[in-house]
C-alpha positions, 0 to 999 in steps of 0.5 A: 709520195715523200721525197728526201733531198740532202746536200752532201758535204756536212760533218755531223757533230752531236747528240742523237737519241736512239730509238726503241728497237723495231725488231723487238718492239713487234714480238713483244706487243704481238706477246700481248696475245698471250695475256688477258688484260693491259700490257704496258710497253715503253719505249716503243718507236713511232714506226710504219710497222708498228703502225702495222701491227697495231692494225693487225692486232687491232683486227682481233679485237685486242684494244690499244691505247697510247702512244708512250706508252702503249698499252695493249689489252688481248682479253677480247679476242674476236677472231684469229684471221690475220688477212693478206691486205694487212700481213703483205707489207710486213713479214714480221706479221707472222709472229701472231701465228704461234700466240694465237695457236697457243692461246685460242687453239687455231690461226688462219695468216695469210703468208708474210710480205716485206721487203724483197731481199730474198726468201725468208720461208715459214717452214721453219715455224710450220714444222716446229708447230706441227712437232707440238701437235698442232694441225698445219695447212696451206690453204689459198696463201694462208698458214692454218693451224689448229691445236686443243694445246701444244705439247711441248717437244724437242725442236732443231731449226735448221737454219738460225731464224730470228722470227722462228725462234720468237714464235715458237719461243711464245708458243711454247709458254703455254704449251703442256710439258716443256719446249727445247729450241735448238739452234736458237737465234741468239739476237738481243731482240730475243732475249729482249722478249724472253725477258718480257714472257719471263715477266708474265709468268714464263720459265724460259732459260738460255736466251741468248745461247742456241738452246733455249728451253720453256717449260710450259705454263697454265697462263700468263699475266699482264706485264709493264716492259721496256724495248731494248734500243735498236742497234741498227739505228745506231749502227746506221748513225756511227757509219754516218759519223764514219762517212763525214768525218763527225763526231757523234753521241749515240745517247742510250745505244747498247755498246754490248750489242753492237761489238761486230760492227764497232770492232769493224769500224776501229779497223776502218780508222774510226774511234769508238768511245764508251761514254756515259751516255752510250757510245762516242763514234769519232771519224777520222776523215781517212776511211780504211777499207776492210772486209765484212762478212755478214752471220747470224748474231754475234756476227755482224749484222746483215741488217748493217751491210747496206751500209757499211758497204757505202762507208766501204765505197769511201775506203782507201783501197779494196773491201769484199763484203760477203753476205751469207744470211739473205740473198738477193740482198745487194739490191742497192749496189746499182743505186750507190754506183749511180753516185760514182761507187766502184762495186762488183757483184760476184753472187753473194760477194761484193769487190768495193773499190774505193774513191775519195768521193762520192756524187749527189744523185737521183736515186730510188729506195729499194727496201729498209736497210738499202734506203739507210745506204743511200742516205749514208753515201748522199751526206758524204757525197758532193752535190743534191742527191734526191732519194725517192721511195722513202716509205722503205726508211719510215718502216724502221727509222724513226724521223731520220731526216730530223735526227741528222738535221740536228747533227748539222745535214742539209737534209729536208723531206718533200712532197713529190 
């Protein structure tokens, strides 16, 4: 097993490349089910999901070339199972259940795993397909559903759910009638996908707003589409230009998609400029502390407050990060306090007191965005910290450790 190693200490200055966007990446090849013939992906990242959800399509039969591009072609489907060995590791495994249902008239998946960050229920996408007519059981771990074709119905999501808006938002395309989603995610990443099904013959309208509607279609036809850049990634490197005191071009970020987290770090003393290329983030050295509270987007990301609270570890004084989207997610708070971090857990709040500096450590990933905190607070802190469990960082960051090498860290990835 991988282990990262990083001597703290570096200021990072130069350009990075941001990556295609992992969370839009997986609707859109799993959209692929929807079509018969060869879907042209660009810009899609070298990530162990989405090595997974290869897998996981490549079990129905779907065939899959190249790697940039990708080319995905669904006309073969040989089955609708999506068994538990390859759906335990990735809770967007899920996002196959209403394509298949809406194209094949039934899908057996097994109930997601992922990340332990709390729960993430599929009552939502159960109710919403049982709405369109469809028959849903739960039989021994796996979601069963059965329908000739969904009918298109008014659909209320009680609470914003990203994957439930992308499922039943495929679903709907080739429903009868037509499909309103109330309470509708707003992330980039849908309007990403609705872009990608509006190119396949779809009639979506308002994603990007908390009503979308889909009027349904007899079909769809293949599409050539590129993934949005991932605003986590360069979220994660503008705090690593924050926490060093560096100065860093996020080449091809999306600026607009990143305006909670930007706003947040100019009042932490950093500067943000929009350049040509993307997005300049400059740190000052003094890192101000400031109180984050993480919502459902335009909101700040929960996706960002692993590590926007080690930035806040550094701060010159008190932050309260309140996390309102998962729970259970403060999982890396005893790792960061192993490298001298002052923090408090108050149920879904976190009292970080800031120090000037923090200490290199041994310390364990404990899910994605956690193991992206860690590496944060080892490029600041004084000394080696040894970061272990490193599988968590390759499901959504591609070649991390080359990346901020390249920016100047001492960072080296090893054999355990």
């Amino acid at each position: 097993m991988d282990k990262i190693i990083i001597e703290g200490g570096r200021r990072l200055c130069g350009e990075v490349q941001i990556s295609g966007a992992k969370n839009a990446a997986l609707p859109i090849m799993c959209s692929a089910l929807l079509t018969e013939g060869w879907n042209t992906y660009h810009n899609i990242p070298d990530l162990v999901d989405i090595r997974t959800i290869k897998k996981l399509l490549g079990s129905f039969g779907v065939a899959i070339e190249g790697e940039g591009p990708i080319r995905v072609n669904a006309a073969n489907l040989t089955r609708c199972e999506a068994s538990y060995d390859l759906v335990k590791t990735m809770r967007a495994s899920i996002l196959v259940l209403g394509p298949l249902v809406a194209r094949m008239g039934m899908a057996r998946v097994s109930l997601p795993g992922g990340c332990a960050i709390g729960a993430r229920p599929v009552n939502l996408h159960i109710k919403a397909l049982q709405d369109m007519g469809a028959e849903v059981e739960l039989k021994e771990g796996y979601v069963e559903a059965r329908a000739k074709r969904l009918k298109g119905a008014n659909i209320y999501f009680d609470l914003s759910t990203v994957t439930g808006t992308e499922n039943i938002m495929m679903a709907a395309c080739l429903a009868e009638g037509t499909t309103v989603l109330g309470n509708a995610a707003k992330e980039p990443e849908v309007v990403n996908l609705a872009d990608v099904l509006n190119g396949m013959g779809a009639k979506i309208s308002g994603a990007g707003t908390d009503v979308i509607t889909i009027k349904g279609v007899d079909r769809l036809s293949p599409v050539e589409a590129t993934v949005i850049p991932d605003r986590i990634e360069a979220g994660t490197f503008m705090i690593a230009a924050g926490m060093t005191g560096g100065d860093v071009i996020l080449k091809g970020c999306n600026p607009q998609h990143l305006e909670a987290l930007i706003n947040k770090l100019k009042d932490a003393g950093m500067d943000m400029l929009f350049v040509e290329e993307g997005l300049r983030a400059v740190g000052s050295g003094k890192i101000r502390s400031v109180d984050v509270k993480t919502l459902p987007y335009p909101g700040f990301a929960t996706d960002l407050q692993a590590q926007m609270m080690a930035l806040m570890a550094m701060g010159n004084g008190l932050s309260v990060i309140t996390e309102t989207v998962f729970e259970n997610r403060f999982m890396h708070v005893s790792e960061l306090m192993r490298m001298g971090a002052d923090i408090v857990v108050q149920g879904h709040r976190a009292i970080v007191k800031g120090i000037p500096k923090l200490r290199g450590a041994p310390v364990m990933a404990t899910d994605l965005r956690a193991s992206a905190s860690l590496i944060l607070a080892a490029l600041a802190a004084e000394g080696r910290t040894e970061l272990s469990r490193v599988y968590h960082i390759d499901r959504g960051y591609q070649g991390i450790e080359k990346k901020l090498s390249a920016l100047g860290a001492d960072i080296q990835r090893v054999r355990a």
